[in-house]
C-alpha positions in Angstrom: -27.4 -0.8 18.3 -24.8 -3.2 16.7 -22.6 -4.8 19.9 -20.2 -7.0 18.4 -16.9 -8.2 20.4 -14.6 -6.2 19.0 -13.1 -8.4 16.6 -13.7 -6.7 13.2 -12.2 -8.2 10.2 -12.0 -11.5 8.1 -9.4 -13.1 10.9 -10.3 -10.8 13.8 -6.6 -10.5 15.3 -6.2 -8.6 18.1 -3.5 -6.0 17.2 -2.7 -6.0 21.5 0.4 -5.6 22.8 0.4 -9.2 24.1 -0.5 -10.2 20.2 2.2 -8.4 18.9 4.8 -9.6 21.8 3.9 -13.4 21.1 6.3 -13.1 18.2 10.0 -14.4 18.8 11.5 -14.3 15.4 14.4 -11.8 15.3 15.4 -10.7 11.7 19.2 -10.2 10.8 20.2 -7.1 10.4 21.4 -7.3 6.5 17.4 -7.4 5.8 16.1 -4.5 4.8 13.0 -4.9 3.3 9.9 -7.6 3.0 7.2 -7.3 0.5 4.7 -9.5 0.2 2.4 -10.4 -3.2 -1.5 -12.1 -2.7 -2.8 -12.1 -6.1 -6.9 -12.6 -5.6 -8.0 -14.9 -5.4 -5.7 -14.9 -2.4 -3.8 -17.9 -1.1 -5.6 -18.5 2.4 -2.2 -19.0 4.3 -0.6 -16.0 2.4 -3.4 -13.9 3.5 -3.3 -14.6 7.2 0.1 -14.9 7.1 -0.3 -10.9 6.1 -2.8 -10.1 9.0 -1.6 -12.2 11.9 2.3 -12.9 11.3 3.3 -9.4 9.4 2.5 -7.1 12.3 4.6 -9.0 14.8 7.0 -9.2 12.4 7.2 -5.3 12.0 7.1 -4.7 16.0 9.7 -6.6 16.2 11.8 -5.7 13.4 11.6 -2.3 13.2 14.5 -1.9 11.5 12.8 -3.6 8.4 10.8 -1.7 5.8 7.6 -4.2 5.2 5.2 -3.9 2.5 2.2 -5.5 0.0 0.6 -5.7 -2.5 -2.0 -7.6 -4.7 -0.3 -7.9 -8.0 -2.2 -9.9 -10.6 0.0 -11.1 -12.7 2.2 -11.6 -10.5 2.2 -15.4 -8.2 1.8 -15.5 -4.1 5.1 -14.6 -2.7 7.1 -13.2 0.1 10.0 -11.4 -1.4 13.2 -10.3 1.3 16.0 -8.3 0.6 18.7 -8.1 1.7 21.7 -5.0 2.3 24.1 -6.4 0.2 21.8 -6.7 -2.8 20.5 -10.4 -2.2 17.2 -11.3 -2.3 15.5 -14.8 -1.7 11.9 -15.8 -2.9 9.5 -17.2 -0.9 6.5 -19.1 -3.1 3.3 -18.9 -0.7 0.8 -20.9 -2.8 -0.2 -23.7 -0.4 1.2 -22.8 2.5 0.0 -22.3 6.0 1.1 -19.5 8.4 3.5 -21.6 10.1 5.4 -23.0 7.2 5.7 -19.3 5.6 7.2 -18.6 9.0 9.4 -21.4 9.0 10.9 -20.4 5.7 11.5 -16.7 6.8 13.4 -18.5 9.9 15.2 -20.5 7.7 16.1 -17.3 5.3 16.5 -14.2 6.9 16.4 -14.9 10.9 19.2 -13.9 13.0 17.2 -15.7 16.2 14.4 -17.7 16.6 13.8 -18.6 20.2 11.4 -18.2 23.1 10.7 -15.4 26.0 
């Protein structure tokens, strides 16, 4: 019999309540959708970034549509738009976690603060 810990997975996140809670980034409400491009071989950051940050992201925000994909031809990026028709770019190539989350603050956050 295989016993493992429970964590399955190349980053093992825990998709808890408490996991998905830890997230206190508040989108405005003119986003509308986030879609997100790791070409393999994947970006490291962009890839957690996907697995650990995306899912609080989207329990959170449920008002925004979220997707992915793993475009080849296409460069590592995070890709918002907006209701009125904007969109901004964000390049993931060499970026941890924490500065991908920094620039989605920066772009499309209405709040950003702790609970």
């Amino acid at each position: 019999m295989n016993i493992h810990s429970g964590k399955i997975g190349r980053y093992a996140v825990q998709k808890t309540i408490e996991h998905l809670k830890r997230c206190n980034v508040v989108l405005d409400q003119n986003v509308k959708e986030m879609r997100i491009n790791i070409p393999k071989p994947e970006p490291r950051g962009a890839e957690r970034f996907f697995y650990e940050n995306v899912p609080q992201l989207k329990f959170k925000n449920p008002h925004v549509e979220f997707s992915g994909s793993q475009n080849q031809s296409e460069q590592a990026e995070l890709l918002i738009k907006f209701s009125d028709e904007r969109q901004e770019r964000i390049l993931l190539a060499e970026k941890e976690p924490s500065q991908i989350m920094q620039e989605v603050v920066k772009n499309a956050a209405a709040t950003s603060s702790s609970e």
